[in-house]
Backbone as CSV, one residue per row, in Angstrom:
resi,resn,N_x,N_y,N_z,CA_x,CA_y,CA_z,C_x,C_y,C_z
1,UNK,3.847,30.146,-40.178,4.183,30.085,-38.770,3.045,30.645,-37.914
2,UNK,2.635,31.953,-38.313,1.233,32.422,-37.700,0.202,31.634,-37.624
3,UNK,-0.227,31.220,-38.759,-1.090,30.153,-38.932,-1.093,29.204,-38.232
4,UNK,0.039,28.685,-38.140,0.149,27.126,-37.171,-0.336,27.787,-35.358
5,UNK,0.225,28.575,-35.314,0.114,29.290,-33.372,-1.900,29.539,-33.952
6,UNK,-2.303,30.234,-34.770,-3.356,30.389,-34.623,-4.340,29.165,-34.497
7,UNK,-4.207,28.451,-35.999,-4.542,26.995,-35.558,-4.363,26.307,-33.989
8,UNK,-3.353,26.101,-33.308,-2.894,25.553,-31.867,-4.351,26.297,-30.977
9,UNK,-4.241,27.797,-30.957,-4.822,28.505,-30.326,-6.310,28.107,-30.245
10,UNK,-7.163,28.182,-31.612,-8.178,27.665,-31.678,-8.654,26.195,-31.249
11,UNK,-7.909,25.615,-31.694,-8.317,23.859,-30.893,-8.051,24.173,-29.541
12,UNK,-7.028,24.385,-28.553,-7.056,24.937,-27.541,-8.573,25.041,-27.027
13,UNK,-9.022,26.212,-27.810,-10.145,26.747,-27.023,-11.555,26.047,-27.395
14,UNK,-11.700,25.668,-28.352,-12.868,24.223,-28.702,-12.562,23.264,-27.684
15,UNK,-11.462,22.691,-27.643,-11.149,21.742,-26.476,-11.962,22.025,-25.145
16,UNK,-11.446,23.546,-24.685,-11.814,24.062,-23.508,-13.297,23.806,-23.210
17,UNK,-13.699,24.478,-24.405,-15.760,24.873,-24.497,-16.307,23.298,-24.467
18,UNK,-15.315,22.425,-25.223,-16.301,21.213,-25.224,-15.463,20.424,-23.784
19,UNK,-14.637,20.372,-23.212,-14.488,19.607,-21.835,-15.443,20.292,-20.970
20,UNK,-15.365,21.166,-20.703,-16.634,22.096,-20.073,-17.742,21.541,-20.016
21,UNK,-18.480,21.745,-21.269,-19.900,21.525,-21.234,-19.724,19.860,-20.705
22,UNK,-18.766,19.026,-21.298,-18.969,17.156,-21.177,-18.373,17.368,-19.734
23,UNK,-18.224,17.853,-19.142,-18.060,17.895,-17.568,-19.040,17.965,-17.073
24,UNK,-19.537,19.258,-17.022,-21.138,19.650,-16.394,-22.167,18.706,-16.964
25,UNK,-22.468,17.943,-18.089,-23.132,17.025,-18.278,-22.935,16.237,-17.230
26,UNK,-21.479,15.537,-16.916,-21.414,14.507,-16.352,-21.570,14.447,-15.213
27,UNK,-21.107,15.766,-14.466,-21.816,16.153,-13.212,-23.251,16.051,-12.864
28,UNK,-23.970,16.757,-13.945,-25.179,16.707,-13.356,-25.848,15.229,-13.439
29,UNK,-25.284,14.102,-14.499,-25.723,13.441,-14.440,-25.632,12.217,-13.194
30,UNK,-24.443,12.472,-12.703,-23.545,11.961,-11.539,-24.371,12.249,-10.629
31,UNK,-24.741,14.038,-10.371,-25.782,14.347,-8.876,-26.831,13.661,-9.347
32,UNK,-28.014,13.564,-10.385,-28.842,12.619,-10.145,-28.906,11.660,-9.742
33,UNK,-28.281,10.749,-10.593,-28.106,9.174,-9.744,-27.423,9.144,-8.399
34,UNK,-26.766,10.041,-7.751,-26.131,9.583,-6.577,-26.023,11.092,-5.823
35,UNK,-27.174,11.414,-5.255,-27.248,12.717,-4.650,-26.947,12.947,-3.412
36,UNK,-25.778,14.026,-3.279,-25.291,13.858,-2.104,-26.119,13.843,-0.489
37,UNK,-25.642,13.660,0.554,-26.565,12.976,1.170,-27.043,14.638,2.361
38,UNK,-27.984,14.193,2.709,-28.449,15.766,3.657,-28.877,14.707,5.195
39,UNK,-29.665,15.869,5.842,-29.902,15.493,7.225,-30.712,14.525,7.101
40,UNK,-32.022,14.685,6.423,-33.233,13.477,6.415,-32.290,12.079,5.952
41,UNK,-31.418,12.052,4.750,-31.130,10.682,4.592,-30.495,10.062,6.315
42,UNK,-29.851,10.787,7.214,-28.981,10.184,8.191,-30.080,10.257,8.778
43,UNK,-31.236,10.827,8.915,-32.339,10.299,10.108,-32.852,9.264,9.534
44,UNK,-32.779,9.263,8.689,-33.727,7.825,7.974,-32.595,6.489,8.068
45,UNK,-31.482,6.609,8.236,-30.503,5.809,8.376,-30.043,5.178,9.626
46,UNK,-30.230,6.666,10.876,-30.178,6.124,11.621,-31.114,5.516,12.791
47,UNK,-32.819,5.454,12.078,-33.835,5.470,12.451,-33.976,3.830,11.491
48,UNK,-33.420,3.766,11.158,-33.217,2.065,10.469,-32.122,1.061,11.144
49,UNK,-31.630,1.946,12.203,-30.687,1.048,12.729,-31.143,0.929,14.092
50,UNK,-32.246,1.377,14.425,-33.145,1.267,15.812,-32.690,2.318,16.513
51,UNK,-32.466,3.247,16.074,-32.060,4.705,16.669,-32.775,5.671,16.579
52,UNK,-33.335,6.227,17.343,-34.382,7.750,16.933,-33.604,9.276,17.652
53,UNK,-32.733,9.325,16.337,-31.889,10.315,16.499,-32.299,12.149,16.746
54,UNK,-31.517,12.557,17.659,-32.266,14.217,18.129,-31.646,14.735,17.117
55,UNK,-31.983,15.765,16.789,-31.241,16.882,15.978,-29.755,17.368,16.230
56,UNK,-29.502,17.388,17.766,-28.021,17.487,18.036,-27.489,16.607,17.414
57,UNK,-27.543,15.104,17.677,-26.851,13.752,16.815,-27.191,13.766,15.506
58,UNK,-27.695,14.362,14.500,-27.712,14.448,12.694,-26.638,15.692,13.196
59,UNK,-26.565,16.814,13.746,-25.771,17.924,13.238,-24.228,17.299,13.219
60,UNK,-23.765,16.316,14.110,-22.856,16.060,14.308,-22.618,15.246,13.820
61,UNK,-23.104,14.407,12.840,-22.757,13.008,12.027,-22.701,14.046,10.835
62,UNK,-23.533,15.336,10.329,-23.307,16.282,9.216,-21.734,16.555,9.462
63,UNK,-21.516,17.128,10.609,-20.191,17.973,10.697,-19.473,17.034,10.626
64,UNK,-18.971,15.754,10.989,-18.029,14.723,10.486,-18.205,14.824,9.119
65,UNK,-19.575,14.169,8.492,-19.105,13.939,7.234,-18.425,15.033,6.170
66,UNK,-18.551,16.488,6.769,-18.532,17.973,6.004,-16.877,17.804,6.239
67,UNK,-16.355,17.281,7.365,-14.908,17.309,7.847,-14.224,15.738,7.106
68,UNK,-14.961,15.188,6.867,-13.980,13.889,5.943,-13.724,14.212,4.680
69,UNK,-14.632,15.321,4.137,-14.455,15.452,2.357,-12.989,16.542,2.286
């Protein structure tokens, strides 16, 4: 009976250590390919749409997008 709870216990915690690490892999591999976006990408975005945006207009397209997540 001990045995069996100890057994349970241990996979338990292998489980834990290895979802973990295959998480953070997948994360980091996730932020590489698709890195979240900062101020320069929206000046460059909105400087492609024939806009030459001030710094007031990026802070405020930041603060929307900081307020949609």
């Amino acid at each position: 009976m001990a045995h069996d709870i100890l057994l349970v216990v241990i996979g338990l915690i292998i489980g834990l250590v290895i979802g973990f690490f295959g998480a953070r892999h997948f994360m980091t591999k996730y932020f590489k390919k698709n890195p979240p976006i900062n101020e320069k990408m929206i000046e460059t975005l909105m400087t492609s749409m024939g806009r030459k945006p001030n710094s007031k207009q990026i802070k405020q397209v930041m603060a929307q997008m900081n307020r949609v997540k």
